[in-house]
C-alpha positions, 0 to 999 in steps of 0.5 A: 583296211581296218583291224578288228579289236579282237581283245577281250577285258578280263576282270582280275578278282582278289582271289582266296588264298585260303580257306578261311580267308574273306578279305586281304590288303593290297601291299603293293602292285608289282605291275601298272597300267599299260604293263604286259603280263603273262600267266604267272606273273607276279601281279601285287602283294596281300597282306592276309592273317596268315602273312603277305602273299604274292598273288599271280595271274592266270591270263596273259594281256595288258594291265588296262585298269587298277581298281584297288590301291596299296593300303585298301582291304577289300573282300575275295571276289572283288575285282582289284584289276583288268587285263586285255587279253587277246580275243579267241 
């Protein structure tokens, strides 16, 4: 008998991490395609004008999709990766 696909994708946005933040730089991922990750897991690394920060999730899933590479500066609110979380 089948199982249904109870997954549900999750876009990971650059978050603001300040209030005067408008973009950042991905240092480096801490987590890779395919990975498992859970609520507080350090994911990558942002380089900002106030310093490097670590950037955590607040979903638990697996990492299907990195959208942003080391070295790209991208504005808040871009989605930089996906998450499979499991369905509700």
């Amino acid at each position: 008998m089948p199982v249904a696909d109870d997954t549900t994708t999750i876009d990971f946005r650059l978050p603001s991490l300040g209030s005067d933040m408008d973009d950042g730089t991905i240092i480096e991922w801490t987590v890779a395609v395919g990975d498992s990750v859970t609520k507080g897991d350090t994911l990558l690394a942002v380089e900002t004008e106030k310093g490097d920060i670590d950037v955590e999730t607040w979903d638990s899933g697996v990492i299907t999709e990195i959208c942003a590479e080391p070295g790209t500066r991208v504005p808040v609110g871009t989605v930089i990766a996906r998450i499979a979380t499991a369905g509700g």
